[in-house]
DRENDO-1510 file (C-alpha; in Angstrom, 1 decimal, always signed):
<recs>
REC; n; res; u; v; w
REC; 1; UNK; -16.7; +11.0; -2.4 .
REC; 2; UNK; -13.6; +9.2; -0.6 .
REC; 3; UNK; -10.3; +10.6; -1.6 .
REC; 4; UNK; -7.5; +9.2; -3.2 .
REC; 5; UNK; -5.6; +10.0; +0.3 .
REC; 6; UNK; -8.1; +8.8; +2.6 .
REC; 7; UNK; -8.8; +5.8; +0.7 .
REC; 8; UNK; -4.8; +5.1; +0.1 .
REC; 9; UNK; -4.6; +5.8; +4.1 .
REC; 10; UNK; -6.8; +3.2; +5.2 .
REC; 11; UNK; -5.4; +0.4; +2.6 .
REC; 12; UNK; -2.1; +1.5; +4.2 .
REC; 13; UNK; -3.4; +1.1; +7.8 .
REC; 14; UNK; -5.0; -2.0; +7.1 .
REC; 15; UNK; -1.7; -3.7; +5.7 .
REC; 16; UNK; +0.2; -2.6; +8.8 .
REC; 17; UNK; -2.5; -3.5; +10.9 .
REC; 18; UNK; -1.7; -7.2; +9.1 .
REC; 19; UNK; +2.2; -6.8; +9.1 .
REC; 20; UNK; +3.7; -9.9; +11.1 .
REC; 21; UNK; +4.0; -8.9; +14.8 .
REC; 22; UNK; +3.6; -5.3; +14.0 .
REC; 23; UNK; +7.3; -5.5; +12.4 .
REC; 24; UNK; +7.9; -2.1; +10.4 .
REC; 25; UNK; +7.2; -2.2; +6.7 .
REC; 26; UNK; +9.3; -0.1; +4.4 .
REC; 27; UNK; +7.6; +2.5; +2.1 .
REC; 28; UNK; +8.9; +1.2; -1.2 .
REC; 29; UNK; +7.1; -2.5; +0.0 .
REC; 30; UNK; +4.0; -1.0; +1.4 .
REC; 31; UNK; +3.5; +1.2; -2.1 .
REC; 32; UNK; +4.3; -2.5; -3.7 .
REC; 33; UNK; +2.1; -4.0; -2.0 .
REC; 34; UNK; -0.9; -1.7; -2.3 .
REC; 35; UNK; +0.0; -0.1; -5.0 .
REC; 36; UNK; +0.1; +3.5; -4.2 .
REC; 37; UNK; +2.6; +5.6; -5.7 .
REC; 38; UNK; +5.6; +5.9; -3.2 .
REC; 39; UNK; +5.9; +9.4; -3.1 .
REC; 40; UNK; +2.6; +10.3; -2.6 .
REC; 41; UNK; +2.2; +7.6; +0.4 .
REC; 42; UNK; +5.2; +9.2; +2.1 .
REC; 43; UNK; +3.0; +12.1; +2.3 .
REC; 44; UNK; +0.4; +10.4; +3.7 .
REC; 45; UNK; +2.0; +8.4; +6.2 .
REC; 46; UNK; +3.7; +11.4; +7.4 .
REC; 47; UNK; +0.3; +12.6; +8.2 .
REC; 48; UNK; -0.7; +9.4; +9.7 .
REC; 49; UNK; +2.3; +10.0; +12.2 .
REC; 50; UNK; +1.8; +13.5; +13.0 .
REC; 51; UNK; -1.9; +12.8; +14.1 .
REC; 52; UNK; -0.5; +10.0; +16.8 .
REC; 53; UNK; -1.6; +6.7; +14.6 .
REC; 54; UNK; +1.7; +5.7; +12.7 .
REC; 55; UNK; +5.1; +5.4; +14.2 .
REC; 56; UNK; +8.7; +5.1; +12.4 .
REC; 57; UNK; +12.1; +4.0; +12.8 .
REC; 58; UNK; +15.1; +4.7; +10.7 .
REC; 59; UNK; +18.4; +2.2; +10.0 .
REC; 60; UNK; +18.3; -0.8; +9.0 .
REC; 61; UNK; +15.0; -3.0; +9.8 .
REC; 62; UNK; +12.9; +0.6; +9.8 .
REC; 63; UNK; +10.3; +1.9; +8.5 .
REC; 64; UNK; +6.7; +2.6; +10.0 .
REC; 65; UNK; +4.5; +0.8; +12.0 .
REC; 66; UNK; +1.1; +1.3; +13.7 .
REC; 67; UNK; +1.2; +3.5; +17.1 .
REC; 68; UNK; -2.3; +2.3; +18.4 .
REC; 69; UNK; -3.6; -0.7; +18.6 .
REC; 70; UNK; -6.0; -1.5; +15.4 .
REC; 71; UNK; -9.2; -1.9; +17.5 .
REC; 72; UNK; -8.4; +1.9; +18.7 .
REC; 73; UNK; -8.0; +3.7; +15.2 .
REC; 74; UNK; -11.2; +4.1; +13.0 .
REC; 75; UNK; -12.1; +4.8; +9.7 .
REC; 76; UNK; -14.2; +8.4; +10.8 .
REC; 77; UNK; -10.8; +9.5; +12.4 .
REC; 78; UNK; -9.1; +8.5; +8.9 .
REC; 79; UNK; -11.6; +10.2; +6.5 .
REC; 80; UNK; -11.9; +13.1; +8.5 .
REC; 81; UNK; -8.1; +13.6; +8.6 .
REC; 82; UNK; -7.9; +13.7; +4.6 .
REC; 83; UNK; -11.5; +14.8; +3.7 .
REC; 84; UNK; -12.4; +17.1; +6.5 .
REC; 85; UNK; -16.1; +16.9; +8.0 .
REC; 86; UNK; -18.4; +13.7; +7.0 .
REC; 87; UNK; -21.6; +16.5; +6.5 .
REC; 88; UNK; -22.1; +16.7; +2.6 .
REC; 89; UNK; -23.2; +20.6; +3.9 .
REC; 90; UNK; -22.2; +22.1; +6.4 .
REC; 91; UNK; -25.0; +23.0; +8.4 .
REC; 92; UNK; -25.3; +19.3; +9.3 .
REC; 93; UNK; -21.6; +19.0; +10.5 .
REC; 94; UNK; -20.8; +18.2; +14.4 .
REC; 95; UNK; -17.2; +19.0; +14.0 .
REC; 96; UNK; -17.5; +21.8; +11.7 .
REC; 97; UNK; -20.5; +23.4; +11.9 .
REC; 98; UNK; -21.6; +26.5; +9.7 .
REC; 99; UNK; -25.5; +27.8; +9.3 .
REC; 100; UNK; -26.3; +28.5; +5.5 .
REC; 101; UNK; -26.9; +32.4; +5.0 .
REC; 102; UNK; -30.1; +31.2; +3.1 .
REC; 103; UNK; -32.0; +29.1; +5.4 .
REC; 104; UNK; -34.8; +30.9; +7.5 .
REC; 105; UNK; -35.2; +27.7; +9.7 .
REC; 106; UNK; -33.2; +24.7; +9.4 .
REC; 107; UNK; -35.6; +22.5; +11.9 .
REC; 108; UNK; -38.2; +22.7; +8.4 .
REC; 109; UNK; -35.5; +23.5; +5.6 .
REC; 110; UNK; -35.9; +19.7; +3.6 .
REC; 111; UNK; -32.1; +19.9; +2.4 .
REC; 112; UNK; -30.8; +20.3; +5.9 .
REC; 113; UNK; -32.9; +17.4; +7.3 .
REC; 114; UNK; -32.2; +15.0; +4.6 .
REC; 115; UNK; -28.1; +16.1; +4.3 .
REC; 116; UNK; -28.2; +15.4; +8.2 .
REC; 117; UNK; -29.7; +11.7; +7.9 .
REC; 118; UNK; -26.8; +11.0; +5.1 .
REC; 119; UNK; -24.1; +12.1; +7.8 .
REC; 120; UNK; -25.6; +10.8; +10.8 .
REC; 121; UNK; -26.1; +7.0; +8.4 .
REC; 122; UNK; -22.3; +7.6; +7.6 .
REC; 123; UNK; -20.7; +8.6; +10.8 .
REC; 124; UNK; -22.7; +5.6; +12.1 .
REC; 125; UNK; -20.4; +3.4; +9.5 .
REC; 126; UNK; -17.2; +5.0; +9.8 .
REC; 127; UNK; -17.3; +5.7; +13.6 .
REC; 128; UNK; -18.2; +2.5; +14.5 .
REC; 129; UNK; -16.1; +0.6; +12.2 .
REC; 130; UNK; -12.1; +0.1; +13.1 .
REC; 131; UNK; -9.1; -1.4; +11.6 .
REC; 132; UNK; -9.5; -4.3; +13.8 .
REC; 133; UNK; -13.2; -5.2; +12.9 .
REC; 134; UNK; -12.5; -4.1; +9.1 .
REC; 135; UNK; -9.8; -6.7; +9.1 .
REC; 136; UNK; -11.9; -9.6; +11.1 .
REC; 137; UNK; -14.6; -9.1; +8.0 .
REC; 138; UNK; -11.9; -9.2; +5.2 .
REC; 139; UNK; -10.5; -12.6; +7.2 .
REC; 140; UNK; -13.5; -14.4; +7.3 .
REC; 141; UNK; -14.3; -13.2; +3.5 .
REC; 142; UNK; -11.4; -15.5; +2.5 .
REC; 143; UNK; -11.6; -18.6; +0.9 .
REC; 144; UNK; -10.3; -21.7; +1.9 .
REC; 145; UNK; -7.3; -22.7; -0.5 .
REC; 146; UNK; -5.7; -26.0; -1.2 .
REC; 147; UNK; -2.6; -26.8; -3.0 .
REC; 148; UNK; -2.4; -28.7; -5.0 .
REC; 149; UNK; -6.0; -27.9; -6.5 .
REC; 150; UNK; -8.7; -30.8; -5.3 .
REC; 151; UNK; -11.4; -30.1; -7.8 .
REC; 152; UNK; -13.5; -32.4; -8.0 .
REC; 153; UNK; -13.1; -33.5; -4.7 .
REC; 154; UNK; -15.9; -33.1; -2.0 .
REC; 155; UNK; -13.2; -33.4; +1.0 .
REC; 156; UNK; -9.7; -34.6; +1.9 .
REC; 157; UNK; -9.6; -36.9; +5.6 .
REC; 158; UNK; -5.8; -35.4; +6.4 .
REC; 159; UNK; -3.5; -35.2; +9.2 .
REC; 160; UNK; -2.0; -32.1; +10.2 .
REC; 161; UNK; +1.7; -31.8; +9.9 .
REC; 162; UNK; +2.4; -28.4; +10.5 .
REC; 163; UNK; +0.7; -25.4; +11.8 .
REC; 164; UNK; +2.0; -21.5; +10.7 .
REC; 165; UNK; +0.3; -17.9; +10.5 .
REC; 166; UNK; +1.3; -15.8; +7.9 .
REC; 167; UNK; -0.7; -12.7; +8.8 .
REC; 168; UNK; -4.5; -12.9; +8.3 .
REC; 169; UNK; -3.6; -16.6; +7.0 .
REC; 170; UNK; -2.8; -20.0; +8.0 .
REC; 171; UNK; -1.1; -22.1; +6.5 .
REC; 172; UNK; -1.8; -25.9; +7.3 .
REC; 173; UNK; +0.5; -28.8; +6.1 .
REC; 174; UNK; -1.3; -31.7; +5.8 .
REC; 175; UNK; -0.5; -35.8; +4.9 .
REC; 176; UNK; -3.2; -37.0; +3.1 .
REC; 177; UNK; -5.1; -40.2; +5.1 .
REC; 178; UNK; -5.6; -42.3; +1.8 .
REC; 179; UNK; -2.2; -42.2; +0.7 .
REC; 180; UNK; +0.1; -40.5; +2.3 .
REC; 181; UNK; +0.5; -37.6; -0.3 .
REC; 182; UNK; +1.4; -34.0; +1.2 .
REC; 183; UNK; -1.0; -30.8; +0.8 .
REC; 184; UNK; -1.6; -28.0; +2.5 .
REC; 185; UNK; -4.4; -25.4; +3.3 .
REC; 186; UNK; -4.6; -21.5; +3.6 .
REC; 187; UNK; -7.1; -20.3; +5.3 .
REC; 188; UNK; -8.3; -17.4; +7.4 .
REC; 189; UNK; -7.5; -16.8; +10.6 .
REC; 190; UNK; -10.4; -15.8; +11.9 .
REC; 191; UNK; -11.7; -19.4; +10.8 .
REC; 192; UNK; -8.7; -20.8; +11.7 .
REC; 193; UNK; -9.1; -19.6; +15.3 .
REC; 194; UNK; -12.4; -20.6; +16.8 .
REC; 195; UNK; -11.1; -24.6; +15.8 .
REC; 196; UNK; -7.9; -24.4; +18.0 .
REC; 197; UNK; -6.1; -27.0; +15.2 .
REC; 198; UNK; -2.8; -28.4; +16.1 .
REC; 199; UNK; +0.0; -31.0; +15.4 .
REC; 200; UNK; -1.7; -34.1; +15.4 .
REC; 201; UNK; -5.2; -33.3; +14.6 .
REC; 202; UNK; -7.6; -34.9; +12.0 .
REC; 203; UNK; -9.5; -32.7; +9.9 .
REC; 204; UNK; -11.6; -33.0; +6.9 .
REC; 205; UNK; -10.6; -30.3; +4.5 .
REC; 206; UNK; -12.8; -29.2; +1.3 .
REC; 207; UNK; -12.5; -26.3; -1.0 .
REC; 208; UNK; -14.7; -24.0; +1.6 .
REC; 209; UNK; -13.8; -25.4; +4.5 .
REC; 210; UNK; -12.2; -27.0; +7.5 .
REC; 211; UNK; -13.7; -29.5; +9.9 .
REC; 212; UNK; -12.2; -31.4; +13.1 .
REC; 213; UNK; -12.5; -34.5; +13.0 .
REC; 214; UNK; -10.7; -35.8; +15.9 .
REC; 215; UNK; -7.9; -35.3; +18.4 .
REC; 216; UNK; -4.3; -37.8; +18.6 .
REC; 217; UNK; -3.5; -39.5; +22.1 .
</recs>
């Protein structure tokens, strides 16, 4: 089972790993925003730090920020930190190997073969999984949002007015093509992206989604 510290460590990571322009966040707003008990993060970013991935700054406009790029810290590294080996026993550890005292042969014993599938099929997860593709799933997870609220409505024929990211969002400003009226649209990044949307732009916008429609002389 994940502990309260790893699993607190990787929600911490991921929100820095979201923090506009890798700006430090203060403790007290990290534990708001993730809400984790600030004394008890303090302990764990320390850790963080001292094993390379976090980095801090005191004064005014301090606090801690990420020390490796996101696509270059994963979640293995991060449970294994907190929670030691992966291997529910450890004669099917890598990093911490130990035979059992009661196994004649551990190429027939059933336990050690089936507790070596479970960390090979986790290792596979947590190894292969870092902030940056954890993030890239969690962006494209996220609904498209209009303001005001357009239910009812299949799609909205806007122009865009204005164009800002706000982390793994973007926030579109858009003037309504029927009449004029202003809304805007938050939606991921990672959607947001692949469409290259500027000034200008027409789009159709629905509850789900954004579409181009067509590009301004």
């Amino acid at each position: 089972m994940l502990s309260k510290k790893a699993k607190y460590a990787i929600k911490a990571l991921l929100r820095l790993a979201q923090h506009e322009q890798g700006e430090p966040m203060r403790i007290a707003d990290l534990a708001r925003a993730e809400q984790i008990p600030p004394k008890f993060l303090e302990l764990i970013l320390l850790g963080l730090k001292n094993h390379g991935m976090l980095q801090s700054r005191k004064g005014k406009g301090g606090g801690y920020s990420l020390a490796r790029d996101p696509s270059d810290i994963y979640l293995g590294q991060i449970v294994r930190m907190f929670d030691r080996p992966l291997a529910p026993v450890p004669c099917a550890s890598q990093t911490a190997y130990v035979p059992c005292a009661d196994c004649r042969d551990e190429a027939v014993c059933r336990v050690h073969l089936a507790m070596k599938e479970v960390r090979d099929a986790t290792a596979k997860v947590l190894d292969g999984t870092s902030l940056a593709s954890l993030r890239h799933k969690v962006d494209l997870a996220l609904p498209t949002e209009l303001t005001p609220s357009s239910s009812g409505l299949s799609s909205i024929e806007a122009m865009v007015h204005h164009v800002r990211a706000f982390g793994p969002v973007v926030r579109l400003e858009l003037n309504r093509v029927q009449d004029g009226g202003m809304i805007e649209a938050h939606i991921p990044r990672a959607h947001y992206e692949p469409l290259g949307i500027t000034r200008g732009q027409r789009v159709f916008v629905s509850p789900t989604s954004v579409r181009v429609f067509a590009q301004t002389a």
